[in-house]
C-alpha positions in Angstrom: -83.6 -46.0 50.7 -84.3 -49.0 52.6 -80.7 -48.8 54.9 -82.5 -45.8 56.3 -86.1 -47.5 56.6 -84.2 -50.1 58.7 -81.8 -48.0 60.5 -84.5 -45.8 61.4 -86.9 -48.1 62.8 -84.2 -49.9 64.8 -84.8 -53.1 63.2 -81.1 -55.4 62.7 -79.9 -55.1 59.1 -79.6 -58.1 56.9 -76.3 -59.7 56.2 -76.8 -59.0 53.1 -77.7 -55.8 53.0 -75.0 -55.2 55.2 -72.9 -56.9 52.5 -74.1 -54.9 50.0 -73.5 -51.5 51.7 -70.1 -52.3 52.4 -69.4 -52.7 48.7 -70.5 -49.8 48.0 -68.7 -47.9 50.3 -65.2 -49.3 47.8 -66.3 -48.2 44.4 -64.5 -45.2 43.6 -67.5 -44.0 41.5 -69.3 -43.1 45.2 -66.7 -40.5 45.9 -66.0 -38.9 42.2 -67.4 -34.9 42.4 -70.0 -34.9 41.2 -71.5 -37.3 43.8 -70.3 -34.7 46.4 -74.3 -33.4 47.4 -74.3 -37.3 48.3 -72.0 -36.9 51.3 -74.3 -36.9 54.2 -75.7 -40.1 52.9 -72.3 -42.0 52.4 -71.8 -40.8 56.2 -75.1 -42.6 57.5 -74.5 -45.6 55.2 -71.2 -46.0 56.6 -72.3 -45.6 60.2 -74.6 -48.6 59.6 -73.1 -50.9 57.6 -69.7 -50.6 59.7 -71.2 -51.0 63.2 -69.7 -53.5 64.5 -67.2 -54.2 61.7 -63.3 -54.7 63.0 -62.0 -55.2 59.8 -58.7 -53.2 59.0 -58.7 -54.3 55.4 -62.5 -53.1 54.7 -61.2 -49.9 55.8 -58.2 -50.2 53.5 -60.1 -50.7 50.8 -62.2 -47.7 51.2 -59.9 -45.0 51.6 -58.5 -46.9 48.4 -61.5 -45.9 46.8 -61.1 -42.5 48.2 -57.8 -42.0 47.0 -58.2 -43.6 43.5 -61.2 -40.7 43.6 -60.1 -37.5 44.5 -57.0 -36.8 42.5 -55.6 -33.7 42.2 -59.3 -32.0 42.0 -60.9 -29.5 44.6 -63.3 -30.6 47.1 -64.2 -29.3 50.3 -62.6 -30.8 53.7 -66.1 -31.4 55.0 -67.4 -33.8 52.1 -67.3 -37.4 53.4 -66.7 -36.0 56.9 -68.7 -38.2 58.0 -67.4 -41.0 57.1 -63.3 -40.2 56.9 -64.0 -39.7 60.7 -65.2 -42.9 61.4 -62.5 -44.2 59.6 -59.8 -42.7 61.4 -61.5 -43.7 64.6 -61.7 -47.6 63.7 -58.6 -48.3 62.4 -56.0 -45.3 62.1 -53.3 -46.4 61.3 -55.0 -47.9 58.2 -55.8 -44.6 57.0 -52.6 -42.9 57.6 -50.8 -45.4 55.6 -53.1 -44.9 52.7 -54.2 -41.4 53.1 -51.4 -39.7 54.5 -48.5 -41.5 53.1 -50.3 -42.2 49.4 -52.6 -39.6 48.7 -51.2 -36.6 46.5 -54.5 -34.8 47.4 -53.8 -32.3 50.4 -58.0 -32.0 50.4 -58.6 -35.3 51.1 -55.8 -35.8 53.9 -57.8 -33.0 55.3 -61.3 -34.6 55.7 -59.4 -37.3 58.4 -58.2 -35.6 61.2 -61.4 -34.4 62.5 -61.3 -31.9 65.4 -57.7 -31.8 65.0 -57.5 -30.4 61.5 -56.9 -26.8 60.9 -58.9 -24.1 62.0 -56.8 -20.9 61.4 -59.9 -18.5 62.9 -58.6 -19.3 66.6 -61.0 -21.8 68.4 -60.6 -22.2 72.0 -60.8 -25.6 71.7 -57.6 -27.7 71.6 -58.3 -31.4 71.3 -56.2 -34.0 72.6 -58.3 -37.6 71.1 -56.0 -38.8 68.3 -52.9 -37.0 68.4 -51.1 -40.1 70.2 -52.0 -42.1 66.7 -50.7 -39.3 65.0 -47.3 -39.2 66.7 -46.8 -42.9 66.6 -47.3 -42.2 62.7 -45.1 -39.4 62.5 -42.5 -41.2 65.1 -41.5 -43.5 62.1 -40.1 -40.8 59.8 -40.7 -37.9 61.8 -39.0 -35.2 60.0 -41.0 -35.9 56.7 -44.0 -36.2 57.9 -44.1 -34.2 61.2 -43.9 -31.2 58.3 -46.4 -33.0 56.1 -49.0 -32.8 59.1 -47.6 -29.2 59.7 -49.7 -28.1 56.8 -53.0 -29.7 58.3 -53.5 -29.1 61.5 -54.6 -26.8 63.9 -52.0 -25.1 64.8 -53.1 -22.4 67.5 -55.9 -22.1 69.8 -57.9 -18.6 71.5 -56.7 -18.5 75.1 -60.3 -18.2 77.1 -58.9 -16.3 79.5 -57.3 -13.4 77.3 -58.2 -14.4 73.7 -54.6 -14.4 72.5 -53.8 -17.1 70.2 -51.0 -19.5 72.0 -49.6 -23.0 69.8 -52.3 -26.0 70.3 -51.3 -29.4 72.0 -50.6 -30.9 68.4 -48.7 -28.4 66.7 -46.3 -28.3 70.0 -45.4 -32.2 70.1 -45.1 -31.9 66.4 -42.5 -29.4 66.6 -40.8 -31.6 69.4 -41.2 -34.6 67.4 -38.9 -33.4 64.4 -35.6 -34.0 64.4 -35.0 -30.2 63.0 -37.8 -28.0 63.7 -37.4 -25.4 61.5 -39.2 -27.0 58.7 -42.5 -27.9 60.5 -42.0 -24.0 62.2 -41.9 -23.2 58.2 -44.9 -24.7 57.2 -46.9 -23.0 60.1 -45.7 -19.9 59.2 -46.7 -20.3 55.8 -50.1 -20.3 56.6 -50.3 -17.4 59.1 -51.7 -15.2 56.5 -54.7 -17.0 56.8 -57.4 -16.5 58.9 -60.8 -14.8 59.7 -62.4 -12.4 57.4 -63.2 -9.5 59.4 -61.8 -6.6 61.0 -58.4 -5.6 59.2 -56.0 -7.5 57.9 -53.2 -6.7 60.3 -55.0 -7.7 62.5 -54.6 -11.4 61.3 -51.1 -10.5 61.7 -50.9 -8.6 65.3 -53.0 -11.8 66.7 -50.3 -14.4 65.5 -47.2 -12.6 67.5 -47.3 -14.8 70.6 -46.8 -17.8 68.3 -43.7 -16.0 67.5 -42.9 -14.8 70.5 -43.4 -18.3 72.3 -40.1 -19.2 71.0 -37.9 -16.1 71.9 -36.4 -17.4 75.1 -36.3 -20.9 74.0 -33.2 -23.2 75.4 -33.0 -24.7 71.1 -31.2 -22.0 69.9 -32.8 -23.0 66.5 -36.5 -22.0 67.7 -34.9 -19.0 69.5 -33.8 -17.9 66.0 -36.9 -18.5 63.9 -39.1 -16.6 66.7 -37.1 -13.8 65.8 -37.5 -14.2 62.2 -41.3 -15.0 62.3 -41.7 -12.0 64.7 -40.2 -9.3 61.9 -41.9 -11.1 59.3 -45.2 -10.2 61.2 -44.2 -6.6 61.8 -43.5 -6.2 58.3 -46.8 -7.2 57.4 -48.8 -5.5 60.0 -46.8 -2.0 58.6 -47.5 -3.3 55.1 -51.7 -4.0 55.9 -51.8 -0.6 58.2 -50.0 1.7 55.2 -52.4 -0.3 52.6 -55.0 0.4 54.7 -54.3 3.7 54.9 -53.6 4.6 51.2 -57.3 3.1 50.6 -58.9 5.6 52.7 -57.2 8.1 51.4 -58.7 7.8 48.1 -62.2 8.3 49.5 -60.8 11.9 51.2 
């Protein structure tokens, strides 16, 4: 393609070329599914045709075209990674009003938040670029959408000093920014069972207890209260993966 030609050899792009690109980056039809194996070269076209470009509405108009695209149907978080992250960079309040407020498809809210999306395998890295966007966002109606983010981002982070999982920067002012915590506290929860694929599965389970037990001696009574909660919850399940565990070796004896 001659975008890459150009790009490649450093050489300016022509306006109309430029022109052209940009159009194409607002036709639904470049984001349907079947154009997925395309994504890496949506991401470069973007990167070059929206150097330099300050224009919240162009922006608008492509995450339009994402939206009006995805639907309800699966796609990966990392297709059009690329690009949704130079989106959200540019102009993001743009993309939260039309991604995170209009969008029906939890995949595609997903592709946005970069390095702050979720990662329930416990990374030691807990970003900080972009959550002050976020909480401006989620300042407006923070209840509702405090617990819509809950369901997105990362949640905990690997201590590098003992490897225990402890609640990451954005999950924290999340639960501070909700009016009543217990809901955004809910949807964390809810995706504890998730995780890495190895070892055994109470494991998954043992690892999550500080995030539970963060909250015991809490001064908000209602945190106290669902640390407790969360922290049976996880001993039930550990006793529940252990005897499961268990009764499967048996059957080999």
């Amino acid at each position: 393609m001659r975008l890459f030609g150009d790009r490649n050899d450093k050489a300016p792009l022509d306006s109309s070329l430029i022109a052209f690109g940009r159009a194409f980056l607002t036709d639904p039809r470049v984001f349907l599914s079947d154009r997925q194996a395309d994504d890496h070269d949506v991401g470069e076209i973007g990167k070059a045709v929206l150097d330099g470009d300050d224009d919240p509405e162009l922006t608008r108009r492509i995450c339009i075209a994402m939206r009006s695209a995805s639907g309800e149907h699966y796609a990966s978080d990392t297709d059009y990674v690329g690009l949704a992250e130079l989106l959200m960079a540019r102009h993001p309040r743009v993309v939260l009003e039309e991604i995170a407020e209009k969008s029906t498809s939890n995949y595609l809210l997903a592709r946005f938040l970069g390095p702050l999306g979720s990662n329930d395998d416990g990374s030691d890295i807990d970003p900080e670029e972009g959550i002050e966007n976020l909480l401006h966002w989620v300042g407006e109606a923070a209840q509702e959408r405090a617990t819509r983010l809950a369901g997105f981002v990362r949640y905990a982070v690997s201590d590098k000093a003992n490897g225990q999982l402890r609640w990451s920067k954005i999950a924290l002012a999340l639960i501070a920014a909700a009016p009543d915590p217990r809901s955004v506290l809910a949807a964390f929860e809810h995706r504890f069972p998730v995780g890495a694929g190895w070892g055994p599965i109470a494991l998954r389970y043992v690892r999550r207890k500080p995030l539970a037990e963060h909250f015991l001696n809490h001064e908000d009574e209602r945190l106290r209260a669902w640390g407790r909660s969360a922290n049976r919850n996880l001993d039930r399940s550990i006793q529940h993966w252990d005897q499961a565990e268990r009764d499967s070796e048996s059957l080999f004896e």
